[in-house]
Structures are given as structure tokens and as C-alpha cells.
TIDRENLO-542830 format. One record per residue (C-alpha): chain; residue number from 1; x, y, z. Coordinates in Angstrom, 2 decimals, decimal comma, m for minus. Layout:
% TIDRENLO-542830
+-----+-----+---------+---------+---------+
! mol ! seq !    east !   north !      up !
+-----+-----+---------+---------+---------+
!   A ! NUM !       X !       Y !       Z !
...
+-----+-----+---------+---------+---------+
***
This chain:
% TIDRENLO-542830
+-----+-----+---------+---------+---------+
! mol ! seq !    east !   north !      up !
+-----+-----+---------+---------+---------+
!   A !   1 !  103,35 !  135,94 !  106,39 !
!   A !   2 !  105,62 !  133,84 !  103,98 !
!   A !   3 !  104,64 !  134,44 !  100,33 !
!   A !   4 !  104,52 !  131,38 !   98,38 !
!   A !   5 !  104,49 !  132,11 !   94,46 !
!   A !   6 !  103,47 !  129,05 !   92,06 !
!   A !   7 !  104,75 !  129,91 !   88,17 !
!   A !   8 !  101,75 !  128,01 !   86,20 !
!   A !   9 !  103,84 !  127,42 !   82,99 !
!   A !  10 !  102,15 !  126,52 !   79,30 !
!   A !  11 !  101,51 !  122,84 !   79,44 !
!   A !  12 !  101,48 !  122,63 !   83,75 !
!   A !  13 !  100,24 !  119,08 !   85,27 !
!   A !  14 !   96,86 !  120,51 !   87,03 !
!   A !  15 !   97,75 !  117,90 !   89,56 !
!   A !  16 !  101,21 !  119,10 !   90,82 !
!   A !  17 !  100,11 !  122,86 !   90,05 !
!   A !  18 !   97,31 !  122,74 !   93,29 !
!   A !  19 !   99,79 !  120,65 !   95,33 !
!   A !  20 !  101,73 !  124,08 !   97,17 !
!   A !  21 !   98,22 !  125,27 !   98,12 !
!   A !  22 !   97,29 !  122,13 !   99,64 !
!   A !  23 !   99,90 !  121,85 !  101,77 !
!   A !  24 !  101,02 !  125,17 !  102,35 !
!   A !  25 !   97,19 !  126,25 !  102,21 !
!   A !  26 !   96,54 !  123,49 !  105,13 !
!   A !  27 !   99,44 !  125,28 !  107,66 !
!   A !  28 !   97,18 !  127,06 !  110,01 !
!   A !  29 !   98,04 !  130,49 !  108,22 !
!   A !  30 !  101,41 !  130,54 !  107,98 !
!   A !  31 !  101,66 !  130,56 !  104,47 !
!   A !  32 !  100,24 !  133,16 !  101,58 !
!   A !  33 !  100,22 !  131,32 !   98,16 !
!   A !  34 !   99,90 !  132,84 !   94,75 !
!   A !  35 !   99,33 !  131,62 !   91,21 !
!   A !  36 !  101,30 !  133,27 !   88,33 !
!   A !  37 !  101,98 !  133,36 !   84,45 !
!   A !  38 !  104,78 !  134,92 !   82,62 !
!   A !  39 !  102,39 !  137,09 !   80,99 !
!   A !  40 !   99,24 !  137,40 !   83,36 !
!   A !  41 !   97,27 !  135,08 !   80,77 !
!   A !  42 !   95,51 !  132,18 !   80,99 !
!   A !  43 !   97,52 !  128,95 !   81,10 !
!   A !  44 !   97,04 !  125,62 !   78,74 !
!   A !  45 !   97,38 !  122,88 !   81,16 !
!   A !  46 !   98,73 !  119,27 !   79,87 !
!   A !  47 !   95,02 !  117,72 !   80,38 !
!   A !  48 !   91,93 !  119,00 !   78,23 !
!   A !  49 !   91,87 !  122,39 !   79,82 !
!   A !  50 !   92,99 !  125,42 !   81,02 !
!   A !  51 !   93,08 !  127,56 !   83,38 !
!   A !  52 !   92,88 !  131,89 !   84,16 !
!   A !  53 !   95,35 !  132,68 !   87,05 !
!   A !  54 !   94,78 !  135,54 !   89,46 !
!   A !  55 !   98,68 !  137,59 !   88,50 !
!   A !  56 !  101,46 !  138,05 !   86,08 !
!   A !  57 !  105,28 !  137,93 !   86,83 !
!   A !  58 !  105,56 !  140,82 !   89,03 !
!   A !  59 !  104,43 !  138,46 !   91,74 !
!   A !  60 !  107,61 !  136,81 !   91,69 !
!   A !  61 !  109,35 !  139,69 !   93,07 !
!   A !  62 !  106,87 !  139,41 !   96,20 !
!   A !  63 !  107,79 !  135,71 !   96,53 !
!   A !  64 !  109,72 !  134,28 !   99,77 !
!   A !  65 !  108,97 !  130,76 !   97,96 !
!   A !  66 !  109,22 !  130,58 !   94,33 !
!   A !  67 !  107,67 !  126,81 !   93,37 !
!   A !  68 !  107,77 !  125,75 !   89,95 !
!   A !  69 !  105,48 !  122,66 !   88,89 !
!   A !  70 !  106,29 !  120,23 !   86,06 !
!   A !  71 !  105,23 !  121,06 !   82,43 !
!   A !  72 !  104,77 !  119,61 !   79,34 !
!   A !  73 !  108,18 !  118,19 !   78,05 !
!   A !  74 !  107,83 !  119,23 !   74,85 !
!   A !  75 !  108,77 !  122,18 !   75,97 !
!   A !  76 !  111,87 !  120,99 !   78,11 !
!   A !  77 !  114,58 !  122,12 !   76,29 !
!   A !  78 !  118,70 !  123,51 !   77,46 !
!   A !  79 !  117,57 !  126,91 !   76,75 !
!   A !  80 !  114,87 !  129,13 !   78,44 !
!   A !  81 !  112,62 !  131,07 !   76,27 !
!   A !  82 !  112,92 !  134,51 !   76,37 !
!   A !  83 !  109,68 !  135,49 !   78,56 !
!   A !  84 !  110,03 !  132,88 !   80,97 !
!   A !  85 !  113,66 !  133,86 !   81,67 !
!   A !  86 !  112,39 !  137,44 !   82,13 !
!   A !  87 !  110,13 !  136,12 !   84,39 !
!   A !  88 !  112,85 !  134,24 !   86,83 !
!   A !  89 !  114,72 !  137,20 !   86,57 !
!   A !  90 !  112,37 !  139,54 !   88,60 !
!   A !  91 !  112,92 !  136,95 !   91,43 !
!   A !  92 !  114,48 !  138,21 !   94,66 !
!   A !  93 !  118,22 !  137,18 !   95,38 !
!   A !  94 !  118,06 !  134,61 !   98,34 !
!   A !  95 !  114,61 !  134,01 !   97,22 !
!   A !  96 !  113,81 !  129,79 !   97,75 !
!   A !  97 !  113,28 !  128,41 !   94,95 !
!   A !  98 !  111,21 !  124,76 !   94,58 !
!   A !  99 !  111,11 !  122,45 !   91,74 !
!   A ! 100 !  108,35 !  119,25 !   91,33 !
!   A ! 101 !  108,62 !  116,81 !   88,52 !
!   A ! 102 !  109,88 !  118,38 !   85,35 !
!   A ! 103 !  110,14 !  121,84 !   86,71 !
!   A ! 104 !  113,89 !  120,88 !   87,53 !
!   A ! 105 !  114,58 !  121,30 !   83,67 !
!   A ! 106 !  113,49 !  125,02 !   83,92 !
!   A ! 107 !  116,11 !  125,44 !   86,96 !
!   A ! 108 !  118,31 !  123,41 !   85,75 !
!   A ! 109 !  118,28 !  125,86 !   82,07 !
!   A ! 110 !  118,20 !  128,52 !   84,07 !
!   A ! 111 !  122,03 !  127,56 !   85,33 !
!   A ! 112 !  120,58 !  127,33 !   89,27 !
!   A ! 113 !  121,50 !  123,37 !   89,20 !
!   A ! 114 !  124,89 !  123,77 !   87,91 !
!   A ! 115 !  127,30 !  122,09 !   90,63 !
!   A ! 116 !  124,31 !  120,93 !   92,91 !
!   A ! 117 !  122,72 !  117,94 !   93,45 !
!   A ! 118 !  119,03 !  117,45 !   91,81 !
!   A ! 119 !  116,05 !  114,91 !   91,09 !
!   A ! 120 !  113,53 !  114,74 !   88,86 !
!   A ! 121 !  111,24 !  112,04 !   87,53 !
!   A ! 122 !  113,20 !  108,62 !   87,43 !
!   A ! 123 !  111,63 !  108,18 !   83,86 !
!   A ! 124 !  113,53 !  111,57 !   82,57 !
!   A ! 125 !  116,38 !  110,72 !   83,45 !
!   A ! 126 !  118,38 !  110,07 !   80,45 !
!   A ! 127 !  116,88 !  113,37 !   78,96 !
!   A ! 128 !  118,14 !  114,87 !   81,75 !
!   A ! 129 !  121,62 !  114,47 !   81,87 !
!   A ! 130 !  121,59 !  115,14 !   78,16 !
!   A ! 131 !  120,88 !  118,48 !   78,13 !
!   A ! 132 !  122,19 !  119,26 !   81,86 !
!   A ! 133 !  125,81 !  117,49 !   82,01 !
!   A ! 134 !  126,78 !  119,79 !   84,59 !
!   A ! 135 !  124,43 !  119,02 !   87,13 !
!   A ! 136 !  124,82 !  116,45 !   89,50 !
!   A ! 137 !  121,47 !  114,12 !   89,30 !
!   A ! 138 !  120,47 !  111,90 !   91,93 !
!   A ! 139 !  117,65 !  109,94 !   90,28 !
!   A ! 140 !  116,73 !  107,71 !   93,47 !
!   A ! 141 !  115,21 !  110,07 !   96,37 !
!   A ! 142 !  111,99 !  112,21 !   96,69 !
!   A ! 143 !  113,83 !  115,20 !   97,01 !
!   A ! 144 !  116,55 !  116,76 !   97,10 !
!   A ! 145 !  117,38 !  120,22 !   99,39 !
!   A ! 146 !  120,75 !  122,64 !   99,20 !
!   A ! 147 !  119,52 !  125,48 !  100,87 !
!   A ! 148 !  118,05 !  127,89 !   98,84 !
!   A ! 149 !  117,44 !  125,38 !   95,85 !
!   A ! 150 !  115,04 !  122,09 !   96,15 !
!   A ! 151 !  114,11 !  119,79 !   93,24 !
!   A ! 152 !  111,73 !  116,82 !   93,88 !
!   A ! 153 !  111,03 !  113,61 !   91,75 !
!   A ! 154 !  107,36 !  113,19 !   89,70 !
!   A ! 155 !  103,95 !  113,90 !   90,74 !
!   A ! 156 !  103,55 !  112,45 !   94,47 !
!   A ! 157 !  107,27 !  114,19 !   95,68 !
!   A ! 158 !  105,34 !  116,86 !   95,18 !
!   A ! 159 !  103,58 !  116,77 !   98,48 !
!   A ! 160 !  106,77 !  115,40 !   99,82 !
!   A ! 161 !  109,10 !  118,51 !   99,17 !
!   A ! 162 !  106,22 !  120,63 !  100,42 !
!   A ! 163 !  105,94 !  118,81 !  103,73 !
!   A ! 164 !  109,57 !  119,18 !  104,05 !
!   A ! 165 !  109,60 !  122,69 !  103,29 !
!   A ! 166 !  106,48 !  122,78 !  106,35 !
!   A ! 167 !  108,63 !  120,96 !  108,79 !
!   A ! 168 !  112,32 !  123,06 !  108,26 !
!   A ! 169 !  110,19 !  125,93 !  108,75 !
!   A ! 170 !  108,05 !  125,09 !  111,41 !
!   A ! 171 !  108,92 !  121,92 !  112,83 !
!   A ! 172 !  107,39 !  118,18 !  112,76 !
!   A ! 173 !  104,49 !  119,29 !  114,95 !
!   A ! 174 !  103,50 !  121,46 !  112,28 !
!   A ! 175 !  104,39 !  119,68 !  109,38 !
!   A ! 176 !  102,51 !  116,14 !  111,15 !
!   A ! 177 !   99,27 !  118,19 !  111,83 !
!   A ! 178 !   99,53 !  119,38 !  107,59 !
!   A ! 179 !  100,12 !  116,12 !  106,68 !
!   A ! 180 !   96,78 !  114,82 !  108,85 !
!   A ! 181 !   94,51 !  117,71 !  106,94 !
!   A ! 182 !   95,59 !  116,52 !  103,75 !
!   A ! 183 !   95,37 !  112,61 !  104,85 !
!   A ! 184 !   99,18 !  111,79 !  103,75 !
!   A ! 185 !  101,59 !  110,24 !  105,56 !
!   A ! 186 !  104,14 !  112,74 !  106,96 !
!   A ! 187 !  106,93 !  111,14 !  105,81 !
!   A ! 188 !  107,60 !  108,49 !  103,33 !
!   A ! 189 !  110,23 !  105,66 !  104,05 !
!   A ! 190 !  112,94 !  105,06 !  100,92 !
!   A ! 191 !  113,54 !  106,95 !   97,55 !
!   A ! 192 !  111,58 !  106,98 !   94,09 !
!   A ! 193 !  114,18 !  104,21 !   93,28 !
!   A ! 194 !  111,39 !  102,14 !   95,04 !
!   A ! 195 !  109,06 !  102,78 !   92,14 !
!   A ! 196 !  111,38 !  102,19 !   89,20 !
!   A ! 197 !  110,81 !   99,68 !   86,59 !
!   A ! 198 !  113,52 !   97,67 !   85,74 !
!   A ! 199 !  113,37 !   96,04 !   82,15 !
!   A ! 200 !  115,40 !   92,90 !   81,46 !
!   A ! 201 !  117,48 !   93,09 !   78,32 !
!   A ! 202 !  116,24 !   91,89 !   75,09 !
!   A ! 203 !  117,57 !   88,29 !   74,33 !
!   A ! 204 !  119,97 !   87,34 !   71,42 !
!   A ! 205 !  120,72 !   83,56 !   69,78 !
!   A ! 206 !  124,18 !   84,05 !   70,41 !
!   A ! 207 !  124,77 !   85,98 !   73,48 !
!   A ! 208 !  123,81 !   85,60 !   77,29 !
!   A ! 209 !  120,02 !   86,33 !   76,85 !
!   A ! 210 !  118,76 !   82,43 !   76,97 !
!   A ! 211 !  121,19 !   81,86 !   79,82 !
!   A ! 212 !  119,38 !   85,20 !   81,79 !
!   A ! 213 !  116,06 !   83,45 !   80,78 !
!   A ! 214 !  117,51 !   80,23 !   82,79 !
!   A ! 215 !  118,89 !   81,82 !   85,64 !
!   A ! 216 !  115,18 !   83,98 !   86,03 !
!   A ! 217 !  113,02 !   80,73 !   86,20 !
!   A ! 218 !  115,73 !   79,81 !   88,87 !
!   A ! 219 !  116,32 !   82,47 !   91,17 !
!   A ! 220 !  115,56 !   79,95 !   94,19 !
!   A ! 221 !  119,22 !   77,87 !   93,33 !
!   A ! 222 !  122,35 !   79,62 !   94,45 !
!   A ! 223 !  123,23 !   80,14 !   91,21 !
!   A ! 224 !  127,39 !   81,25 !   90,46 !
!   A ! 225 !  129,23 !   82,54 !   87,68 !
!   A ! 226 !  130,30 !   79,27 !   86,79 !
!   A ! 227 !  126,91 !   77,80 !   86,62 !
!   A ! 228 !  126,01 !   80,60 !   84,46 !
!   A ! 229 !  129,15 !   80,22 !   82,44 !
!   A ! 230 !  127,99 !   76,49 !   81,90 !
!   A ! 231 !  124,51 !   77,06 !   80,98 !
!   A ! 232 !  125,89 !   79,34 !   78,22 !
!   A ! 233 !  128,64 !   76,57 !   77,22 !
!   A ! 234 !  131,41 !   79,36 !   77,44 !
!   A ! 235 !  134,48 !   79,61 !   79,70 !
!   A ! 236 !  133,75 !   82,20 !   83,01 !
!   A ! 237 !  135,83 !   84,86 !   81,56 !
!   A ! 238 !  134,17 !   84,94 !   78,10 !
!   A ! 239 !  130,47 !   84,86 !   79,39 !
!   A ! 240 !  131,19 !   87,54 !   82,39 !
!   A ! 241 !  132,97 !   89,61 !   79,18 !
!   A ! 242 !  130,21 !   89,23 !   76,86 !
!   A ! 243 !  127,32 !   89,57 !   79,30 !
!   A ! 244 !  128,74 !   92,80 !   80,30 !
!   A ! 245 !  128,74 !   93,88 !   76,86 !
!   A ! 246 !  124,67 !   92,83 !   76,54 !
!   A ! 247 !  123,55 !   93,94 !   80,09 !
!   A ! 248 !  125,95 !   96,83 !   80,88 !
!   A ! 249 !  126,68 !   95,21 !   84,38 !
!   A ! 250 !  128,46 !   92,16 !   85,80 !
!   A ! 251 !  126,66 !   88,76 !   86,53 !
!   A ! 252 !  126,53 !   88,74 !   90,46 !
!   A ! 253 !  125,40 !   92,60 !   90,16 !
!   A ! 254 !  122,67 !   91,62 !   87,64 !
!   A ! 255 !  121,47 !   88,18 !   89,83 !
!   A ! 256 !  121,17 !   90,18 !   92,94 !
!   A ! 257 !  119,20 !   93,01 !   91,07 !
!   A ! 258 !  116,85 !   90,61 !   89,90 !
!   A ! 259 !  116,35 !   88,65 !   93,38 !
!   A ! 260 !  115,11 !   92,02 !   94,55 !
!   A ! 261 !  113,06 !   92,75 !   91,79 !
!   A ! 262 !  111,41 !   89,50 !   92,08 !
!   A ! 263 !  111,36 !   89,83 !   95,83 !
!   A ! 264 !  109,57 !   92,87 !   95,29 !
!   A ! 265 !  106,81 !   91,61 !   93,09 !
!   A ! 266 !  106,04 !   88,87 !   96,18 !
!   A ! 267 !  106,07 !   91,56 !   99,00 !
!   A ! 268 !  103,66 !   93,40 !   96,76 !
!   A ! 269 !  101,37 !   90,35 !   95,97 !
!   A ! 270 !  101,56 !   87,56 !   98,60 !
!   A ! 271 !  101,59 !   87,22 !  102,25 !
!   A ! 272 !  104,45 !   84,82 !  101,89 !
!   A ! 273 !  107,03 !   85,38 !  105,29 !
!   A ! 274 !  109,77 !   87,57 !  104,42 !
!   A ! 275 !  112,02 !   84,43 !  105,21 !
!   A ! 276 !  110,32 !   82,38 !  102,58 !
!   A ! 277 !  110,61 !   85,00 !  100,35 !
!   A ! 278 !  113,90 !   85,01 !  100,69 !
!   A ! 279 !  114,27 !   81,31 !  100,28 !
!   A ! 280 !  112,25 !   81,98 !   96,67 !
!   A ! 281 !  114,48 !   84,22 !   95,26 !
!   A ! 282 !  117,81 !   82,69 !   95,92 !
!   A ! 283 !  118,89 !   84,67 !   99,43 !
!   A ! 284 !  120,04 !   82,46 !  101,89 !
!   A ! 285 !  118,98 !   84,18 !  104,83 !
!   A ! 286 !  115,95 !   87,16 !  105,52 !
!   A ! 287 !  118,77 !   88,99 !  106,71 !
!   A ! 288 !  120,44 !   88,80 !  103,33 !
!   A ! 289 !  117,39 !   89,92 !  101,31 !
!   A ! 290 !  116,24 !   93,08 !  104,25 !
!   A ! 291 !  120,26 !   94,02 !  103,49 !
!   A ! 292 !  119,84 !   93,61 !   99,69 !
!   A ! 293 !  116,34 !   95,38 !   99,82 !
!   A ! 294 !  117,31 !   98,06 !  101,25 !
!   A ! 295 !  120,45 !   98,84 !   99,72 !
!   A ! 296 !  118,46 !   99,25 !   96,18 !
!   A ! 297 !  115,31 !  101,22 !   97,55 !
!   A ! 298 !  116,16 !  102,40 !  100,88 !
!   A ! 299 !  113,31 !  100,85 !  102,98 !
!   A ! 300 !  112,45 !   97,14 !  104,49 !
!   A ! 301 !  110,33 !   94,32 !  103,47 !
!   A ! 302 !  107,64 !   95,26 !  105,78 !
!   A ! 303 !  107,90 !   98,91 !  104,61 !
!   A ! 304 !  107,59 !   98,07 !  101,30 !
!   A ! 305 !  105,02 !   95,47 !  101,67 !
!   A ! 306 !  103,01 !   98,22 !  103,70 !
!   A ! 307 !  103,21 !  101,00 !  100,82 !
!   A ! 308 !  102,54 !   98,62 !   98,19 !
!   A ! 309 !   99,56 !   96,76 !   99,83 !
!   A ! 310 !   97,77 !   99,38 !  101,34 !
!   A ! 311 !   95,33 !  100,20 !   98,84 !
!   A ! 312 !   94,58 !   96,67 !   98,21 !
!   A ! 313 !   93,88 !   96,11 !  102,26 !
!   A ! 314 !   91,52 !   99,20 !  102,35 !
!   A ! 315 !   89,81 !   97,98 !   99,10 !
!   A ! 316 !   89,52 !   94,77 !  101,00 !
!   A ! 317 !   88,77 !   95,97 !  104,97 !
!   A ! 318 !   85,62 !   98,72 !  103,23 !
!   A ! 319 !   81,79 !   97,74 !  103,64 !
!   A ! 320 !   79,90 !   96,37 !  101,00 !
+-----+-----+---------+---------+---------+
***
């Protein structure tokens, strides 16, 4: 039977910490999973509790899987303290080794990131690739496999990774039937990129900002750099200088970030036709906007419409 060993660290999400014993738990068998410490003791979690766990580190030497849930970030830092690195270093060579949320910081201190490709929370981010230059982050997917190394995004990737893990093991017959026990969908379309906010820049008197304002209450008009240029009574080549300055990112770029963001926001609360939605924020065709859509997220208008409307349809569709 495949060992599966979950390192409960101080500060653990209680969430993302039961989330390898669902799924594996749910895989007719297949699967053993443990709960560990670095020291055998009971764990603080991050919510108003904690909790006793069954072993110590020496069940990392057991482990086939090694899963490591997110943790408190205070506690993120480039270094590993000195018991947890003891800890990692009684795993097995070849051992797997899974990361959810914030447990990529641990790997990624640990120097198992460096020259990979790795996610983590989009929200962490900048954090990230402050302390861990040398690893190659790919802030916009679920997950992200090499082999023996797999680090997932926040909370839901989670289950994601886990299903994965299920279905390279076992196959999608497998991995379907685990996903149907713990009522998720077996695979989600599209990255985390889907879920990122993105903030519009601050305005300033003298800048671009009251010309961004403009071109936001008009997303509908084919708007050009010259009609932004004019609205901000500068030549073209001083506004597209200075607005790169403000926004970090060239006109066009920025206008066709902002039709999808607004797109979004109608897919997630209207009905509107996907071709009058495009018409509303400024795409000439529905064609334009699916292309444009999923470039940025990965995933259609009727994909994303789907994810972000179920709840509201079930809300709606359950008796009284």
C-alpha cells in the first residue's frame, strides 16, 4: 500500500491539513495516510485550536508521499528552522514530495524548488519571489508537477493536486470515482489566474489616472491610443510614456485587461449573451472576447460563467 505522510506544521490551515485524507482516504484502499509533527507534539493550527497527531518525524522515512500543507506565514521565512529541516531530512531519496498553499515556501527553503517550476497562492506572490529568486514561479495554474516535486496554489488546489496525484497513479477511472465520493468536480477548467483580483492604479492630477477613469466608463467605444492621448491633452508618445510609468504596462495591454475584467464581472452576474457581452466591453466580435478570455484565465465564457454561477443556481433551483 502507498504510504502517504502529511507534516502538520505549527500554524497548519485545518482545512488543507484533512484534504490528503479525503482524497487519498476516498481511493478504495489504495492509499495509507499518516499525520506527523517534527516533534510528535501537538500542533497549533492557524484557527482557534489545535490539534494531537498520531506520530513524530520518523514517519517520514516510511513515506512514499510526503505532503506538506500551508502554514502560518509568519513563519515563512528563506531559512528552515533547525527541527523542521531535521525532519525533511529523514525523508527517503526519490521520496514524492507535495506542496498546497504556502507549504511551497518550506520546499522552496529547503532548496527542492531551485531550477523548477512552482505555484503557490496568487496573493504570495511577491513574497515569494523575494525570498526564492531562484525558483521559477508560475503564479497562474492549480498546480504544478516535475516528477518527484508538486506545488499547488491556495486552499481549493489542494484537492486538485491530490486528484492529480489519484489519476497518474491510477488512472481517470479511479481518480473520477474519488472525485464523485468527495462531490468535486474531477477536473477544473483554467488556472488560479481565474480567481485573481486585479486592482486599478491609484489616480494622480497630473498623470493618466482621470484619462483610465474615462476610458473605464467607456469600455463599449473602440477606444485607441490616440483617443486616449486626447482625453489626456498630451501627444501619443508622451501619454503611452507616462502611462507606462503609472501602470507598469502599455495602453492597448491595459484596455484589453480591463475588457476582460469587466467581461468577467458580467459572466459572473448577468445572463447577458456572450455576444452582447462582448459588444459591452469594447470587443468587436464574441470571438474576440472567448480569444481574449481565455488567453488571461485559460477557460471560456461559458466555463467561467458555469464556475462562477453555480452556487448562485443551486441557491436558486433548492426547495423552500
Amino acid at each position: 500500500m502507498h504510504r502517504v505522510v502529511v507534516l502538520a506544521l505549527d500554524g497548519v490551515y485545518p482545512f488543507e491539513l484533512g484534504i490528503p485524507n479525503r482524497v487519498f482516504g476516498s481511493a478504495d484502499g489504495r492509499y495509507e495516510v499518516l499525520t506527523c509533527s517534527v516533534d510528535g507534539e501537538p500542533v497549533r493550527t492557524g484557527s482557534d485550536f489545535s490539534i494531537a497527531v498520531e506520530h513524530g518525524p520518523e514517519a517520514l522515512a516510511t513515506a512514499d508521499t510526503v505532503v506538506i500543507p500551508p502554514f502560518d506565514l509568519g513563519l515563512a521565512a528563506a531559512d528552515l528552522p533547525r527541527p523542521v529541516a531535521d525532519a525533511l531530512a529523514l525523508i527517503r531519496p526519490g521520496t514524492r514530495i507535495v506542496s498546497i498553499c504556502t507549504g511551497a515556501f518550506l520546499l522552496a527553503a529547503a532548496g527542492l524548488l531551485d531550477g523548477r517550476t512552482a505555484t503557490t497562492h496568487w496573493s504570495l506572490v511577491p513574497l515569494f519571489r523575494r525570498l526564492f529568486p531562484h525558483v521559477a514561479l508560475d503564479p497562474d495554474v492549480l498546480f504544478v508537477d516535475t516528477g518527484d516535486v508538486l506545488t499547488s496554489a491556495g486552499a481549493g488546489s489542494g484537492v486538485d493536486v491530490c486528484l492529480h496525484i489519484v489519476r497518474e497513479d491510477h488512472g481517470s477511472a479511479v481518480a473520477n470515482q474519488v472525485a464523485r465520493l468527495c462531490v468535486v468536480p474531477p477536473w477544473r477548467d483554467g488556472g488560479q489566474a481565474q480567481y485573481i483580483e486585479q486592482p486599478v492604479p491609484e489616480t494622480s492630477e497630473n498623470g493618466t489616472g482621470a484619462t483610465r477613469h474615462w476610458a473605464l466608463e467607456n469600455l463599449h467605444l473602440p477606444l485607441t491610443l490616440a483617443d486616449l492621448a486626447q482625453h489626456a491633452r498630451m501627444s501619443t508618445r508622451t501619454f503611452a510614456r507616462r502611462f507606462g510609468e503609472e501602470v507598469g504596462m502599455s495602453p492597448g495591454r491595459w484596455l484589453i485587461q480591463q475588457r476582460v475584467a469587466r467581461a468577467r464581472q458580467l459572466l459572473e452576474s448577468t445572463d447577458l449573451p456572450v455576444d452582447r457581452i462582448a459588444g459591452e466591453v469594447g470587443f468587436a466580435t464574441a470571438t474576440s472576447l472567448r480569444q481574449h478570455l481565455h488567453a488571461a484565465i485559460g477557460v471560456s465564457p461559458l466555463a467561467y460563467r458555469r464556475t462562477f454561477q453555480a452556487a448562485d443556481r443551486v441557491l436558486t433551483r433548492a426547495p423552500a
